[in-house]
MIDRENGU-257431 format. One record per residue: residue number from 1; residue in three letters; x, y, z of N, C-alpha, C, O in turn. Coordinates in Angstrom, 2 decimals. Atoms other than C-alpha are relative to their C-alpha. Layout:
REM residues N
+-----+------+---------+---------+---------+---------+---------+---------+---------+---------+---------+---------+---------+---------+
| seq | type |     n.u |     n.v |     n.w |    ca.u |    ca.v |    ca.w |     c.u |     c.v |     c.w |     o.u |     o.v |     o.w |
+-----+------+---------+---------+---------+---------+---------+---------+---------+---------+---------+---------+---------+---------+
| NUM |  Ala |       X |       Y |       Z |       X |       Y |       Z |       X |       Y |       Z |       X |       Y |       Z |
...
+-----+------+---------+---------+---------+---------+---------+---------+---------+---------+---------+---------+---------+---------+
This chain:
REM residues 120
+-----+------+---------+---------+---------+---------+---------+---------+---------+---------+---------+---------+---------+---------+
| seq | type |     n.u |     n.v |     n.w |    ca.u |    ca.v |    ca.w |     c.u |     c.v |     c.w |     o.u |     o.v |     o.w |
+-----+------+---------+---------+---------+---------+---------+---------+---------+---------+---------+---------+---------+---------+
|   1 |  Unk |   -0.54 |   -0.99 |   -0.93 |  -76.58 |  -73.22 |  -96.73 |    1.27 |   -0.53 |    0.68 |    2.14 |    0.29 |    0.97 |
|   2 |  Unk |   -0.54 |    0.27 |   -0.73 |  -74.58 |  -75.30 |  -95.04 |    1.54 |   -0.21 |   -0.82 |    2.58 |   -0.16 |   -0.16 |
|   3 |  Unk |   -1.29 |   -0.06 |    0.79 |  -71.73 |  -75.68 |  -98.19 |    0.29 |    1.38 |   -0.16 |    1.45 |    1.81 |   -0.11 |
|   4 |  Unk |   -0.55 |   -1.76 |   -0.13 |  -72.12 |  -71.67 |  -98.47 |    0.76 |   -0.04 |    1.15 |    1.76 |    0.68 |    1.24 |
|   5 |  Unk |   -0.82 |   -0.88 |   -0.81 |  -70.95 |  -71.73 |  -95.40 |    1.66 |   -0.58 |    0.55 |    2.50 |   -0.21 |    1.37 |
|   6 |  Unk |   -1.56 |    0.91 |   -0.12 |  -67.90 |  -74.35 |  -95.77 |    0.88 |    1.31 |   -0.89 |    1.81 |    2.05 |   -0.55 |
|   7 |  Unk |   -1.00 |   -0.95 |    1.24 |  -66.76 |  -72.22 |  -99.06 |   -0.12 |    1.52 |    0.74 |    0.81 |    2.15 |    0.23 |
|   8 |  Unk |   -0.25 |   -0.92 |   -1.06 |  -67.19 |  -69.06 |  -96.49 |    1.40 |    0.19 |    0.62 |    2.34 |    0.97 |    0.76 |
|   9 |  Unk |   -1.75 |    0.16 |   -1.19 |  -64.65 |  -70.55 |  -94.32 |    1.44 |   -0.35 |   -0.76 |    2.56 |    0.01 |   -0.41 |
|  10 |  Unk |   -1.12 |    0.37 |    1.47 |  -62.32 |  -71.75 |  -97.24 |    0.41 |    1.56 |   -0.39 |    1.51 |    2.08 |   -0.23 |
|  11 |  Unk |   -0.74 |   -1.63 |    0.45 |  -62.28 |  -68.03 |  -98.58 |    0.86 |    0.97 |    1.01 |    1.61 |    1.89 |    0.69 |
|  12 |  Unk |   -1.14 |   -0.45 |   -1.34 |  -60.59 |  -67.05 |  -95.01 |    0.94 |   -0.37 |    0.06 |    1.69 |    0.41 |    0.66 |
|  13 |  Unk |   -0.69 |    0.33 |   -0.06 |  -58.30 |  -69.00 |  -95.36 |    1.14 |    0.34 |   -1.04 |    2.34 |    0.51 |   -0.83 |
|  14 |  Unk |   -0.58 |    0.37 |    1.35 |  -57.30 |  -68.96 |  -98.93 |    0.68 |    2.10 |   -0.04 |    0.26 |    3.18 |    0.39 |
|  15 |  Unk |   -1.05 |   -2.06 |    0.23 |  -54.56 |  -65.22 |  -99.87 |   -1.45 |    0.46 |   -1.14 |   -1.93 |   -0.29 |   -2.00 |
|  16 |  Unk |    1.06 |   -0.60 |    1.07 |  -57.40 |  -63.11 | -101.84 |    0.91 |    0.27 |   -1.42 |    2.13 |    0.23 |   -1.27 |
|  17 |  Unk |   -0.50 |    0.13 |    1.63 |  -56.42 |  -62.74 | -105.99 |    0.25 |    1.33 |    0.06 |    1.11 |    1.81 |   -0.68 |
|  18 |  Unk |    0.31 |   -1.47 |    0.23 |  -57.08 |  -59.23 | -105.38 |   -0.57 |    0.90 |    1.55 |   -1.44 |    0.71 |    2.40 |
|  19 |  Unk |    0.63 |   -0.49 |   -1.12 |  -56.90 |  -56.46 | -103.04 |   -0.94 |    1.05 |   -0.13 |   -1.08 |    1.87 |    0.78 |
|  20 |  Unk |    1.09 |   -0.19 |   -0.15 |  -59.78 |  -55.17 | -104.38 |   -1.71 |   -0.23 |    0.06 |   -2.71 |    0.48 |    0.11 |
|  21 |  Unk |    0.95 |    1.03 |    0.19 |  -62.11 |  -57.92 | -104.54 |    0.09 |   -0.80 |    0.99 |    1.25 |   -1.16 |    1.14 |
|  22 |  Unk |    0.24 |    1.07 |   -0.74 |  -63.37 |  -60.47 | -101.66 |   -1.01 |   -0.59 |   -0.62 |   -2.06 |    0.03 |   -0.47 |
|  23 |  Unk |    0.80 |    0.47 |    0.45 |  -65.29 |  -62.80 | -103.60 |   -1.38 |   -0.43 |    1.01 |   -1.12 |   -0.98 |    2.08 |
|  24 |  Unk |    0.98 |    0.75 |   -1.24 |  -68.76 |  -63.78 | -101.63 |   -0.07 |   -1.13 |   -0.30 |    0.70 |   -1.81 |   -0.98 |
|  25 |  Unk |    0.39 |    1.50 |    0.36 |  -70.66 |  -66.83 | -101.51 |   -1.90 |    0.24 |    0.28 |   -2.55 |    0.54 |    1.28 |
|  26 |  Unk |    1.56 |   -0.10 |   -0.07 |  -74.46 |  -66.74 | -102.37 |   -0.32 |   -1.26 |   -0.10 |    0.41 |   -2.14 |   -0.56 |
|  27 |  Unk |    0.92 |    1.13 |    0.67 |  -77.05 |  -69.29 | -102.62 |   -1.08 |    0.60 |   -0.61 |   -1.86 |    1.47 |   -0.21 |
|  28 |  Unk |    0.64 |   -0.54 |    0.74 |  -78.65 |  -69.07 | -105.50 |   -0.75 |   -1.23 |   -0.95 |    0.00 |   -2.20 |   -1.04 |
|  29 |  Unk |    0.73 |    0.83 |    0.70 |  -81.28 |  -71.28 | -107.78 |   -0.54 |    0.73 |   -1.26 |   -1.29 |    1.69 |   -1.11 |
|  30 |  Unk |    0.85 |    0.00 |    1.65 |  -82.33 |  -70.93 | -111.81 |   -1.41 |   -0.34 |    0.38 |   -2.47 |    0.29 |    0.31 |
|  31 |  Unk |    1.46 |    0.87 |    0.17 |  -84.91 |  -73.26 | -111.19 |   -0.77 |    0.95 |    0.66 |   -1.64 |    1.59 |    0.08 |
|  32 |  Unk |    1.51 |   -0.96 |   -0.64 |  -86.80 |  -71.18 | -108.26 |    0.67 |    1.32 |   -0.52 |    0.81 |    2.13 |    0.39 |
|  33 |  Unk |   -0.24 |   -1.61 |    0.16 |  -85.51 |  -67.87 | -109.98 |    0.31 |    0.68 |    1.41 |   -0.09 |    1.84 |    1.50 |
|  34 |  Unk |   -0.84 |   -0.23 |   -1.28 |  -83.83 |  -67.41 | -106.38 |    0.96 |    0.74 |    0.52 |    1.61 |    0.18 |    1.40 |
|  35 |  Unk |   -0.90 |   -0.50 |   -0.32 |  -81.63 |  -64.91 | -105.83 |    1.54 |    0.49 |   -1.25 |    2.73 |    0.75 |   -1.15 |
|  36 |  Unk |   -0.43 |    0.10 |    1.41 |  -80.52 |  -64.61 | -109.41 |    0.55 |    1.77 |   -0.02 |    1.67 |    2.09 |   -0.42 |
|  37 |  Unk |   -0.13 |   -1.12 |    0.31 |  -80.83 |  -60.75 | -109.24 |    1.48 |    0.79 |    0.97 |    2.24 |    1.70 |    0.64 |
|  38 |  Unk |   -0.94 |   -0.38 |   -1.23 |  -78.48 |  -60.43 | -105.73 |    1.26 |   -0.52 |   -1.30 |    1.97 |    0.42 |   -1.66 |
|  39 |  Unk |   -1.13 |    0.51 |    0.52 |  -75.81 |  -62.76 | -108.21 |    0.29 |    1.57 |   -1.02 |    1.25 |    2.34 |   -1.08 |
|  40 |  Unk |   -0.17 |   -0.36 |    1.34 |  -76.18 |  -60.85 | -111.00 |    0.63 |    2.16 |    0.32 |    1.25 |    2.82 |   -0.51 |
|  41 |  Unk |   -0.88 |   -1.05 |   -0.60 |  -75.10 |  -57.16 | -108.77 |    0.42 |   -0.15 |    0.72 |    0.46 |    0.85 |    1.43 |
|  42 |  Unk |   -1.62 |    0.12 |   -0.01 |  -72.28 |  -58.81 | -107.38 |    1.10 |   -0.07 |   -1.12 |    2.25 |    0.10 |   -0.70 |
|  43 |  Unk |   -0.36 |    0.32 |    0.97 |  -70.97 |  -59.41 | -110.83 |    0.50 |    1.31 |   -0.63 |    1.57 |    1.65 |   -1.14 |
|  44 |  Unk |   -0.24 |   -1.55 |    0.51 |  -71.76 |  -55.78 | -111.70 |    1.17 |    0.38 |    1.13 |    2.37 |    0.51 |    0.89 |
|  45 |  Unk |   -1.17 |   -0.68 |   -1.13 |  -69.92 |  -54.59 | -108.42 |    1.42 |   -0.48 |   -0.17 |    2.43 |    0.23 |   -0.18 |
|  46 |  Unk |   -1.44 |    0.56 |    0.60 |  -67.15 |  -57.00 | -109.31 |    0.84 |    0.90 |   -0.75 |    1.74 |    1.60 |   -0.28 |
|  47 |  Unk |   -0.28 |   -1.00 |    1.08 |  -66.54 |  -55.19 | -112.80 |    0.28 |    1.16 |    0.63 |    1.45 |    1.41 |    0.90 |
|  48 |  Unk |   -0.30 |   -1.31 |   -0.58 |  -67.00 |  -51.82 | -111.25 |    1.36 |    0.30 |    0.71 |    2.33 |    1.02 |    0.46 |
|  49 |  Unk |   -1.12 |   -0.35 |   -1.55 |  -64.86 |  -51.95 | -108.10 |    1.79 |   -0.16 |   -1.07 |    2.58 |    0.76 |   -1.25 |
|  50 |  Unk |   -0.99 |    0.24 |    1.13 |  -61.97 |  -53.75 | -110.78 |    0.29 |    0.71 |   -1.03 |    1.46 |    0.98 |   -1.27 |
|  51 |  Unk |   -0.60 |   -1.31 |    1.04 |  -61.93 |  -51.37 | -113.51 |    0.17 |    1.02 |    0.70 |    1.28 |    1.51 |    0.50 |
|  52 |  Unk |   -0.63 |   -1.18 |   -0.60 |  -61.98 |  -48.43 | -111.21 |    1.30 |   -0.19 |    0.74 |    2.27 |    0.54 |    0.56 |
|  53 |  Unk |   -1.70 |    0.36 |   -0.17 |  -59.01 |  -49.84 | -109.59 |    1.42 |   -0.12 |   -1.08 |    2.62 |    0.02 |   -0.86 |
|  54 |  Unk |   -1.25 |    0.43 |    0.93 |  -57.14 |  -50.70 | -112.87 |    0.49 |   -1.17 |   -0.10 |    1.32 |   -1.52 |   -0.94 |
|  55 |  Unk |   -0.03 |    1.41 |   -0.36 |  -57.21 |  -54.12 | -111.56 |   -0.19 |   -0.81 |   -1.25 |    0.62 |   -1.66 |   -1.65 |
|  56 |  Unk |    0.50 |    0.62 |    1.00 |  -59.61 |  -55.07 | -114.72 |    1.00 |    0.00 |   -1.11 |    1.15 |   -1.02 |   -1.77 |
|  57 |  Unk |   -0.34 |   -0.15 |    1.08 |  -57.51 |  -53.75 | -117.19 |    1.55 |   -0.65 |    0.14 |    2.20 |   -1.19 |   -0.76 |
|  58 |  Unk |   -1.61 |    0.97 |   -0.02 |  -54.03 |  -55.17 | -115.85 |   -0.40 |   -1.55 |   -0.25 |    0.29 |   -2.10 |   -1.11 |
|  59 |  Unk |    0.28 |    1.23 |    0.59 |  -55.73 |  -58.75 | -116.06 |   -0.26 |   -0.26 |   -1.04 |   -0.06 |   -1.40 |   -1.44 |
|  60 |  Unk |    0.01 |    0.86 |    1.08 |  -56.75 |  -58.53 | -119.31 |    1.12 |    0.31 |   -0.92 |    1.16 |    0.00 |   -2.11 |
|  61 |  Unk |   -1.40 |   -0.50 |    0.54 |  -53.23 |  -56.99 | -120.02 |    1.00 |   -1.50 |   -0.02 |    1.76 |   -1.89 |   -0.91 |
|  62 |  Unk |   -0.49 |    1.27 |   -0.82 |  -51.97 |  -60.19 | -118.31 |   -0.32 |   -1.31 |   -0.86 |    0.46 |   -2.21 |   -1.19 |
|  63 |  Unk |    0.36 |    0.96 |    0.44 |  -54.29 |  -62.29 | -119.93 |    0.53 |   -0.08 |   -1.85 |    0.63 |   -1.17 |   -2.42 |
|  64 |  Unk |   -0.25 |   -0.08 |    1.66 |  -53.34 |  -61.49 | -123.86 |    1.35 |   -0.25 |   -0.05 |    1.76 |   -0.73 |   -1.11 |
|  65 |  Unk |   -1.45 |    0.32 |   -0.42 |  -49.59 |  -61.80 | -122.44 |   -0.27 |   -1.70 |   -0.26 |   -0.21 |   -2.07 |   -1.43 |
|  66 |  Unk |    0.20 |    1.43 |   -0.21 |  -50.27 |  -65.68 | -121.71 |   -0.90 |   -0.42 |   -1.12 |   -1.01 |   -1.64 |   -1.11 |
|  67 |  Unk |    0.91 |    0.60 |    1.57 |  -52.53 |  -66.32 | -125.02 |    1.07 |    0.13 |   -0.92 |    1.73 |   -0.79 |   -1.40 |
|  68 |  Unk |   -1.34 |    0.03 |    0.28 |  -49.96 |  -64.83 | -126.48 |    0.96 |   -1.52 |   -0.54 |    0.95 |   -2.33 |   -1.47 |
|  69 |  Unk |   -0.96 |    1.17 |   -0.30 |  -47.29 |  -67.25 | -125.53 |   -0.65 |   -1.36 |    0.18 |    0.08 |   -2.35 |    0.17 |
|  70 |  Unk |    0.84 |    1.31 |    0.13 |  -50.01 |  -70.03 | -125.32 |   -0.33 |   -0.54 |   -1.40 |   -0.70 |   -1.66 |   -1.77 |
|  71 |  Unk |    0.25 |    0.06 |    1.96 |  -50.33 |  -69.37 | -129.40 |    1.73 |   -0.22 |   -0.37 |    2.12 |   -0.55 |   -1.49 |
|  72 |  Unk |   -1.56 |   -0.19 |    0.91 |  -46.36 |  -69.21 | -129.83 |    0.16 |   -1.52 |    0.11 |    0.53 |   -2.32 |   -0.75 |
|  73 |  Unk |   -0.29 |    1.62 |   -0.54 |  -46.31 |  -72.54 | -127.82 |    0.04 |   -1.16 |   -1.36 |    0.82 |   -1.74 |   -2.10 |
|  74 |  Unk |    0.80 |    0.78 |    0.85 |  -48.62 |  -74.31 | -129.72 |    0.61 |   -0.11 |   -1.48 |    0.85 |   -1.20 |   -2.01 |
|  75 |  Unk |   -0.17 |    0.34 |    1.21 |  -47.56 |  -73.26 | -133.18 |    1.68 |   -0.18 |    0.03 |    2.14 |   -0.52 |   -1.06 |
|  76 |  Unk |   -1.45 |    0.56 |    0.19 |  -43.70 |  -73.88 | -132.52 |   -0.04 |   -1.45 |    0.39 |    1.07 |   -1.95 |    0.19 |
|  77 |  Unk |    0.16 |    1.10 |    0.14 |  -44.65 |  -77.16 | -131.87 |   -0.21 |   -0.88 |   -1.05 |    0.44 |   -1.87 |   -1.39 |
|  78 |  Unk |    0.77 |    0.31 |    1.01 |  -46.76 |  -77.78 | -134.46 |    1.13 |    0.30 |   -0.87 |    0.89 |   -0.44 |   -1.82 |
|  79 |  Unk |   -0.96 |   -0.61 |    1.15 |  -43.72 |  -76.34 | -136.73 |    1.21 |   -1.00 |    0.58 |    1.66 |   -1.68 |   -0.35 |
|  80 |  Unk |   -0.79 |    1.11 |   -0.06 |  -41.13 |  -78.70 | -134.91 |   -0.78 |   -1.15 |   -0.56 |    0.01 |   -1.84 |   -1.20 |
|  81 |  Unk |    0.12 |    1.35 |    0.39 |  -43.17 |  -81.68 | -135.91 |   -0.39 |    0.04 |   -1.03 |   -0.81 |   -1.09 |   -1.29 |
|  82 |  Unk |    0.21 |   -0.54 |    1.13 |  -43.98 |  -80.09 | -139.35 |    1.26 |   -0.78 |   -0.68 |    1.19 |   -1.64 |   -1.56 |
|  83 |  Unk |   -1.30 |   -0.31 |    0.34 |  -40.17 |  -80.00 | -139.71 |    0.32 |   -1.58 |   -0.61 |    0.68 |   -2.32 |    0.31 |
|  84 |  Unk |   -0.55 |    0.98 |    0.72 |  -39.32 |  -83.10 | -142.12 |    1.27 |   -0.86 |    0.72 |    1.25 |   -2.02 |    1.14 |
|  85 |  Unk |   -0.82 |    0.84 |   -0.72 |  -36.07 |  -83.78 | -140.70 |    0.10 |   -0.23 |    1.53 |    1.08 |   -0.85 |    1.94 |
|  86 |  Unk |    0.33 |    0.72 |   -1.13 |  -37.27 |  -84.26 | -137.12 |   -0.90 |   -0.48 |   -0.01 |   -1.12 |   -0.95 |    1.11 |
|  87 |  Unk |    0.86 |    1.21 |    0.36 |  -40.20 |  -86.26 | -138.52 |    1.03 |   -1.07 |   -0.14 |    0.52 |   -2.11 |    0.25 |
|  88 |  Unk |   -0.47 |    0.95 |    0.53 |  -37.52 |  -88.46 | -139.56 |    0.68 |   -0.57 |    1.29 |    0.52 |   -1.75 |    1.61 |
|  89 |  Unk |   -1.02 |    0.47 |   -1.41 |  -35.05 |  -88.62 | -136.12 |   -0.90 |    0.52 |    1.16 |   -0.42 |    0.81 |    2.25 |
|  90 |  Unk |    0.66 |    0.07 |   -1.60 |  -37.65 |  -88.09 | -133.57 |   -0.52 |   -1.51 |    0.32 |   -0.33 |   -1.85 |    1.48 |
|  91 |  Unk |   -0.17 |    1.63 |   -0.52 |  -38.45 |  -91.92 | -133.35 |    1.47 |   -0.43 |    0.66 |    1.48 |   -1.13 |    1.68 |
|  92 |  Unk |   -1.25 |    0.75 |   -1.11 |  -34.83 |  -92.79 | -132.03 |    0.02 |    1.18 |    0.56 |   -0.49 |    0.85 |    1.63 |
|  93 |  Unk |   -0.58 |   -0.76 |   -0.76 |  -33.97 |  -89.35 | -130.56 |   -1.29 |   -0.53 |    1.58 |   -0.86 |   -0.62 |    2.73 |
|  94 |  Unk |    0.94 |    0.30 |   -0.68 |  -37.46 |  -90.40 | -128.60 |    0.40 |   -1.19 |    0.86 |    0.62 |   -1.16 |    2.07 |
|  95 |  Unk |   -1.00 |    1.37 |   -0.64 |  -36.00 |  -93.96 | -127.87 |    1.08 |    0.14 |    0.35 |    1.34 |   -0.58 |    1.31 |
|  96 |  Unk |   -1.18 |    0.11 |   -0.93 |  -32.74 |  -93.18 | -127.01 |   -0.27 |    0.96 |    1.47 |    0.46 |    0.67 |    2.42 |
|  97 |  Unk |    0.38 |   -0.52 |   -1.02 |  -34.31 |  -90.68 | -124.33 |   -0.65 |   -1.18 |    1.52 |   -0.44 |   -1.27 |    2.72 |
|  98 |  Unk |    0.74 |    0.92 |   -0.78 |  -36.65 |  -93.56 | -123.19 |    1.10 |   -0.43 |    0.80 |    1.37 |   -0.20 |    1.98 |
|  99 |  Unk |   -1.16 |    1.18 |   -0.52 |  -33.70 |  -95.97 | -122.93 |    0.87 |    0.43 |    1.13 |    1.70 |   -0.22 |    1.77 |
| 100 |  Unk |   -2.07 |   -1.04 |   -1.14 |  -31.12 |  -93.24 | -120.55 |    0.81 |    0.33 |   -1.21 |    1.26 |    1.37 |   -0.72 |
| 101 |  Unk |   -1.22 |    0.34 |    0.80 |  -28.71 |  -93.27 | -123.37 |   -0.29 |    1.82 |   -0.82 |    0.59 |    2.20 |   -1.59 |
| 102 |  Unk |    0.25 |   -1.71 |    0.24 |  -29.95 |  -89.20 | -124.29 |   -0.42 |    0.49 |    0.98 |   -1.11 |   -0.30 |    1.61 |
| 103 |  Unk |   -0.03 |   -0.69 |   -1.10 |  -30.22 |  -86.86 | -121.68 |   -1.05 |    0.81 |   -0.82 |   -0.77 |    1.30 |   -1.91 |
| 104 |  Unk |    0.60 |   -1.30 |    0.19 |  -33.19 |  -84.62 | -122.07 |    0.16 |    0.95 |   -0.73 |   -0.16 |    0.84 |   -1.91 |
| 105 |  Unk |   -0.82 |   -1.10 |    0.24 |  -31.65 |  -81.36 | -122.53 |    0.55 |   -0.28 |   -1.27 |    0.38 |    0.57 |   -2.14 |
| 106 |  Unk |   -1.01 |    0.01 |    1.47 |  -29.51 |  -82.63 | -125.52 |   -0.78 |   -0.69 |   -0.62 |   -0.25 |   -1.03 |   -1.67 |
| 107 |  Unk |    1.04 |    0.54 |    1.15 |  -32.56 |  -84.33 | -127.16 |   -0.37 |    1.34 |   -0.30 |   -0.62 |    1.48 |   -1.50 |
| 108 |  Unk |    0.81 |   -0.70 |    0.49 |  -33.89 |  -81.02 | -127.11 |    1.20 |    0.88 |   -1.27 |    1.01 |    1.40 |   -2.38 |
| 109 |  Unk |   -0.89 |   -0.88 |    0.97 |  -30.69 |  -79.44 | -128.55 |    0.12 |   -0.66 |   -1.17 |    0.00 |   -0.08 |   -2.25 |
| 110 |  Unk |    0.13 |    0.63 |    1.37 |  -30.43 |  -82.01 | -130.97 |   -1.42 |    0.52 |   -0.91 |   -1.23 |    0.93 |   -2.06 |
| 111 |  Unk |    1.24 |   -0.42 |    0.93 |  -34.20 |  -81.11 | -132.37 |   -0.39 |    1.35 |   -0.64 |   -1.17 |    1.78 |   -1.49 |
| 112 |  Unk |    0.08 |   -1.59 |    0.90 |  -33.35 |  -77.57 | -132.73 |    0.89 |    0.06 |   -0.61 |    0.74 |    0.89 |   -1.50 |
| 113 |  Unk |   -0.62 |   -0.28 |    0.90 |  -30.40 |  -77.95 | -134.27 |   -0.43 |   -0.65 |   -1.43 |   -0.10 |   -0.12 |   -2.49 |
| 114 |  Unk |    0.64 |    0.57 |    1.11 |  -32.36 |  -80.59 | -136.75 |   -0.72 |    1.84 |   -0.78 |   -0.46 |    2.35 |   -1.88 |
| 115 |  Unk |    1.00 |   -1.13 |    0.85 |  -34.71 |  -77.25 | -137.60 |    1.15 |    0.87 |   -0.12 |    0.63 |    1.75 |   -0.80 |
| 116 |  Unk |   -0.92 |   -0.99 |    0.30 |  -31.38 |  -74.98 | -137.85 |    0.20 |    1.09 |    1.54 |    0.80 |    2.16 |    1.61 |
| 117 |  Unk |    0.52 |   -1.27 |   -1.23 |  -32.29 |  -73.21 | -134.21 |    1.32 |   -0.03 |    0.51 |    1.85 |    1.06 |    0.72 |
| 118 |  Unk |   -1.13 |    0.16 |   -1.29 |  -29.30 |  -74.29 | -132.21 |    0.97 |   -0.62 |   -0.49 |    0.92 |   -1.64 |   -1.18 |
| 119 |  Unk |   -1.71 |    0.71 |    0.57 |  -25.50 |  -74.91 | -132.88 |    0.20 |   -0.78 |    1.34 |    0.27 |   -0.31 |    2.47 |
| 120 |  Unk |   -0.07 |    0.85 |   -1.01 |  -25.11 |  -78.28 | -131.09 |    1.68 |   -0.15 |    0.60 |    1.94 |   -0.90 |    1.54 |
+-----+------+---------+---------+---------+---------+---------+---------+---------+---------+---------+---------+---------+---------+
């Protein structure tokens, strides 16, 4: 009870995610089957209150946005270090970064112009 009621005072403080949602704070136990049923229609009310707002459906609008671009990430990476001829000059372009003697920025331009991306 006494951490319900720290994370209580924490949620006052903290900007809400949503102005149609105030998250609570239950105590709740598996083991004694405790309050399982109170969790389980806040969860529903959650859902509810959020899709009837439009709330639900902009987050998972939001969320496929950022997977998205979390999948482009990933595989343009995976495709720069694919790329043969920056397998070959990413050991010094890497070391001359370490050393000072490449600036960031123009390591990166150098590695796209290696794949054809960027006129250095």
């Amino acid at each position: 009870e006494r951490a319900a009621a720290d994370y209580r005072n924490a949620l006052h403080i903290l900007k809400p995610q949503s102005d149609t949602w105030s998250p609570p704070v239950l105590t709740i136990s598996g083991h004694e089957n405790r309050n399982l049923d109170e969790m389980w229609a806040r969860i529903t009310e959650y859902r509810e209150k959020l899709t009837a707002s439009g709330e639900f459906s902009a987050r998972r609008q939001e969320q496929a946005v950022a997977w998205m671009r979390d999948m482009m990430e990933d595989r343009l990476l995976a495709a720069v270090r694919a790329n043969p001829k920056v397998a070959k000059e990413l050991p010094k372009i890497e070391a001359d970064v370490r050393d000072g003697a490449l600036l960031p920025t123009l390591a990166v331009d150098r590695i796209l112009s290696l794949m054809g991306l960027r006129q250095v």
